[in-house]
C-alpha positions in Angstrom: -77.7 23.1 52.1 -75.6 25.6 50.6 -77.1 29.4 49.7 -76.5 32.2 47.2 -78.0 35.1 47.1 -79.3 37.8 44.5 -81.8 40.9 45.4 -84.4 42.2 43.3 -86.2 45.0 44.8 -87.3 44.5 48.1 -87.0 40.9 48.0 -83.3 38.4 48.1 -82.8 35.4 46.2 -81.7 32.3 47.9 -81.0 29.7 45.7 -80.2 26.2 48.0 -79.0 23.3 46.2 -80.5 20.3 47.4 -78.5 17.4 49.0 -81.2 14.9 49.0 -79.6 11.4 47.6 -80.2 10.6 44.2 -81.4 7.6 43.0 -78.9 7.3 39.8 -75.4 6.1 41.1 -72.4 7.3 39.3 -71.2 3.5 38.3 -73.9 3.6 36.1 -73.4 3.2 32.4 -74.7 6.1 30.0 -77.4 5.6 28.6 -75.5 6.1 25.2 -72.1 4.7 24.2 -70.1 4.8 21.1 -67.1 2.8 21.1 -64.7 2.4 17.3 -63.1 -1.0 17.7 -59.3 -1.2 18.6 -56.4 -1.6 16.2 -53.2 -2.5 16.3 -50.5 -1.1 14.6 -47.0 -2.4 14.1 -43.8 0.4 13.0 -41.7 -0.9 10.7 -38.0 -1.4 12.1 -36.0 2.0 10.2 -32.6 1.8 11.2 -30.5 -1.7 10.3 -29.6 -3.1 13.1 -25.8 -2.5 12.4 -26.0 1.1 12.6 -27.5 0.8 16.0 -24.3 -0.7 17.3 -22.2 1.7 15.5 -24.2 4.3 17.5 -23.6 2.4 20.5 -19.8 1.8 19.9 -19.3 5.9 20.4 -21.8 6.1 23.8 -20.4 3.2 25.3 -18.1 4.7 27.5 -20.2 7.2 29.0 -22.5 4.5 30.5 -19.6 3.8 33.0 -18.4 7.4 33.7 -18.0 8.4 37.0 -19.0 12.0 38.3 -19.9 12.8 34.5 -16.1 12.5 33.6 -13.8 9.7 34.6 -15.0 7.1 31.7 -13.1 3.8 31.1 -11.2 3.3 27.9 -12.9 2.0 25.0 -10.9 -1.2 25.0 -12.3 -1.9 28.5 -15.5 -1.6 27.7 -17.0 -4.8 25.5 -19.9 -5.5 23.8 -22.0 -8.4 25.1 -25.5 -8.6 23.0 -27.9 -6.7 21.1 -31.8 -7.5 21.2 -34.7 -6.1 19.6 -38.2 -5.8 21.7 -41.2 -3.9 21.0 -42.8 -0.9 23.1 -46.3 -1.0 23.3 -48.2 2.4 23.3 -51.9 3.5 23.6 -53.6 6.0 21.7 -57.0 7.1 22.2 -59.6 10.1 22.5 -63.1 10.2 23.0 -65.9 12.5 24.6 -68.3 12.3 27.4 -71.3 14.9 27.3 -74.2 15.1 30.0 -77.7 16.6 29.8 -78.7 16.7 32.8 -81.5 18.3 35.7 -80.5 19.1 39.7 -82.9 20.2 42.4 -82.8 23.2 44.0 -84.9 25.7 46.5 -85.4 29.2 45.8 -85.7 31.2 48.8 -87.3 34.4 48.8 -86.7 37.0 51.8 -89.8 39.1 52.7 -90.1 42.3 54.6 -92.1 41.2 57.8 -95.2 43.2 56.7 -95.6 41.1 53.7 -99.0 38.3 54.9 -98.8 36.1 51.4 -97.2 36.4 48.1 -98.6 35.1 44.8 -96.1 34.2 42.2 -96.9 32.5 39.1 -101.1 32.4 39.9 -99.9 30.4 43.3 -100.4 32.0 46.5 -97.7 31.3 49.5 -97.7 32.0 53.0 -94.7 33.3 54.4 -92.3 31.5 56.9 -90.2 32.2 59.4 -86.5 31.8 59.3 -83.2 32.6 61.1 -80.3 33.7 59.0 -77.1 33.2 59.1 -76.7 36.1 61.4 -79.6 35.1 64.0 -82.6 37.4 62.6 -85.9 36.1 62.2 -87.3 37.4 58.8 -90.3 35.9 57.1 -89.6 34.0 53.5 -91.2 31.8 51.3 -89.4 28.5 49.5 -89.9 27.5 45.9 -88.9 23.6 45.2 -87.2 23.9 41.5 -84.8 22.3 39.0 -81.6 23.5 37.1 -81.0 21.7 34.0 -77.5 21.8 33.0 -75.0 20.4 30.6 -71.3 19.6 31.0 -68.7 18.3 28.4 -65.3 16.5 28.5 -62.8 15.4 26.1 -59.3 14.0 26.1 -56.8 12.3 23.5 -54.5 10.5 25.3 -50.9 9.0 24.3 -50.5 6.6 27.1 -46.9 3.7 27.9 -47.5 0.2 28.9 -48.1 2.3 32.6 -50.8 4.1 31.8 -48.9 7.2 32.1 -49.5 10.1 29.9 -46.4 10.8 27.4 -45.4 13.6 25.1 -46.4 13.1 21.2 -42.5 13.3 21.0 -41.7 9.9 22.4 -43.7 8.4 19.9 -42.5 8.7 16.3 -44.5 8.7 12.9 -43.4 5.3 10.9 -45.0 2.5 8.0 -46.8 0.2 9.7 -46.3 -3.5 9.1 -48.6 -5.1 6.9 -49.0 -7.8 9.1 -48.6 -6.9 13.4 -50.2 -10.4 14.4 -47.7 -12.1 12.8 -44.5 -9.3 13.7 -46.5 -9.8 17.4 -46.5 -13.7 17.6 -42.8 -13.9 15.9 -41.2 -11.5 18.8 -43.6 -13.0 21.8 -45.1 -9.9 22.5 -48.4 -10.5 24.6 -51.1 -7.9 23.8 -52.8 -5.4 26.1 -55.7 -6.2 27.5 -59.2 -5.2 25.2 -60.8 -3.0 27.7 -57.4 -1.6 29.9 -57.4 1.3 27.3 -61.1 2.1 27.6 -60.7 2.1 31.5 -58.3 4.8 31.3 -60.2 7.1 29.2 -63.3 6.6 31.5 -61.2 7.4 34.7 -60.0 10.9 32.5 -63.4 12.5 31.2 -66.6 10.3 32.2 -66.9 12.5 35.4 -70.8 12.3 36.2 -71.7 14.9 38.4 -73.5 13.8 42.0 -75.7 16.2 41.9 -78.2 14.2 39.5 -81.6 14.5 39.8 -83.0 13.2 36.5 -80.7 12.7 33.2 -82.1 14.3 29.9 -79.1 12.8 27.5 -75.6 11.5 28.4 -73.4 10.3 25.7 -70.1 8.8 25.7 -68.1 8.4 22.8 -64.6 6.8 21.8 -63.6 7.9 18.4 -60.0 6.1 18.0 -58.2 3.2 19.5 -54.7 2.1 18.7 -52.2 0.6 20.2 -48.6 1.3 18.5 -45.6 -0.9 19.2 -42.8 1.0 18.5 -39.6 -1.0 17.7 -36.6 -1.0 20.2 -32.9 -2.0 20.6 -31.3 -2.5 23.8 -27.4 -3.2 23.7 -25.6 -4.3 26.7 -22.0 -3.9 27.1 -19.6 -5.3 30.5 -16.6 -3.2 31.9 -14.3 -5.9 31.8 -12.1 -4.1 34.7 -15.0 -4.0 37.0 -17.5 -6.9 36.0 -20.4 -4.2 36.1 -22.9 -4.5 33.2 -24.6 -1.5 31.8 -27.7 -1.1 29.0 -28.6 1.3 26.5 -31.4 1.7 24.3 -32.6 3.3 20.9 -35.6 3.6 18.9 -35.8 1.4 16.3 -37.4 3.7 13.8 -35.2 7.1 14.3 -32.2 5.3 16.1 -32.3 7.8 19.2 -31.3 6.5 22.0 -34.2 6.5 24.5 -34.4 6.1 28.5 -34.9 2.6 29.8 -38.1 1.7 31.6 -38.0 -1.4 33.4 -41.7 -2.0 32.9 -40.7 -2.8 29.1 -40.8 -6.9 27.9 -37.6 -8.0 26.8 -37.4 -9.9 23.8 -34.3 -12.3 23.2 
């Protein structure tokens, strides 16, 4: 039981913050939920895919430099395919709000004169008590609650990882007019319907364990997307050594991008 003091006068406030368990367990669901319904949204492809091996042609070399300098020549360094994937990305923001009461003990230390005390047209007979310091002193506990209210909110840009990413990495593009059918044409497997809302839980719906009774909880999900963003990955061979080498580059601003592993290839 943990203690914080306040004086007024010749008495000091101890206010002790219950640990009894509580019945409501944290895994359960508010009481109120509202959740928009997921869409999915499909860029258009920007750059032809020409210019994206143009782009290519000029970086080539550097993918098989050595100490940042010694690169191959050009004429050593060939082209061996170009494919087109898509890179799936979350977005989503919502709220969690609690309303909520906690018990509590207010201790009140007495001078040792003091017989009784009458608060609130209740009369109490003082205890005894040790303090922290090994002094008896008389007091009187008052069983209480604290209601309190806590807030959280989060809009998230998440990868196929469920890693957070900068707004940066994900460009502003048309959407295709049809993504099921842009989706099903490149084999691209959708994300799961509720992997998006598990992240967003795990972020802001943080009830506290100090629940004793909940007035109102709310949680909220105000938009769901998912974006798959349109990529190129060229591969090119050092013919002199036989080593193979990738590079990538967003389909919609034709920068070339890192490469994640974790990314479905599409051939």
């Amino acid at each position: 039981m943990q203690e914080q003091e306040s004086t007024n006068g010749d008495l000091a406030l101890t206010e002790s913050i219950s640990d009894e368990k509580i019945a409501i367990s944290p895994e359960t669901s508010p009481s109120h939920e509202r959740i928009v319904d997921r869409k999915t949204v499909v860029y258009e492809t920007l750059v032809d895919q020409t210019v994206i091996k143009v782009t290519g042609e000029k970086l080539k070399t550097q993918l098989f430099s050595r100490f940042g300098f010694f690169k191959p020549y050009p004429e050593d360094v060939q082209f061996v395919s170009i494919n087109k994937y898509y890179e799936p990305y979350i977005v989503i923001s919502g709220k969690y709000a609690i309303d909520y009461y906690r018990k509590s003990a207010y201790t009140f230390k007495l001078d040792k004169e003091v017989l009784e005390v009458i608060l609130l047209n209740h009369q109490f007979e003082p205890q005894q008590s040790t303090d922290s310091y090994g002094q008896s002193r008389k007091v009187i506990t008052l069983a209480g609650e604290e209601r309190i209210t806590k807030e959280f909110s989060a809009s998230l840009i998440l990868d196929l990882n469920g890693q957070e990413v900068p707004p940066e990495r994900l460009p502003s593009a048309p959407s295709e007019r049809n993504p099921e059918k842009t989706l099903a044409e490149f084999g691209m497997e959708e994300i799961a319907d509720d992997a998006d809302l598990n992240i967003i839980q795990s972020r802001i719906l943080n009830r506290p364990k100090d629940i004793n009774r909940i007035v109102n909880e709310f949680f909220e999900v105000n938009e769901r997307v998912v974006i798959y963003a349109p990529r190129f990955k060229i591969v090119y061979k050092n013919t002199r050594t036989g080593q193979e080498k990738t590079i990538d580059f967003d389909g919609v601003t034709a920068k070339r991008i890192q490469v994640r592993s974790n990314v479905r290839q599409v051939q």
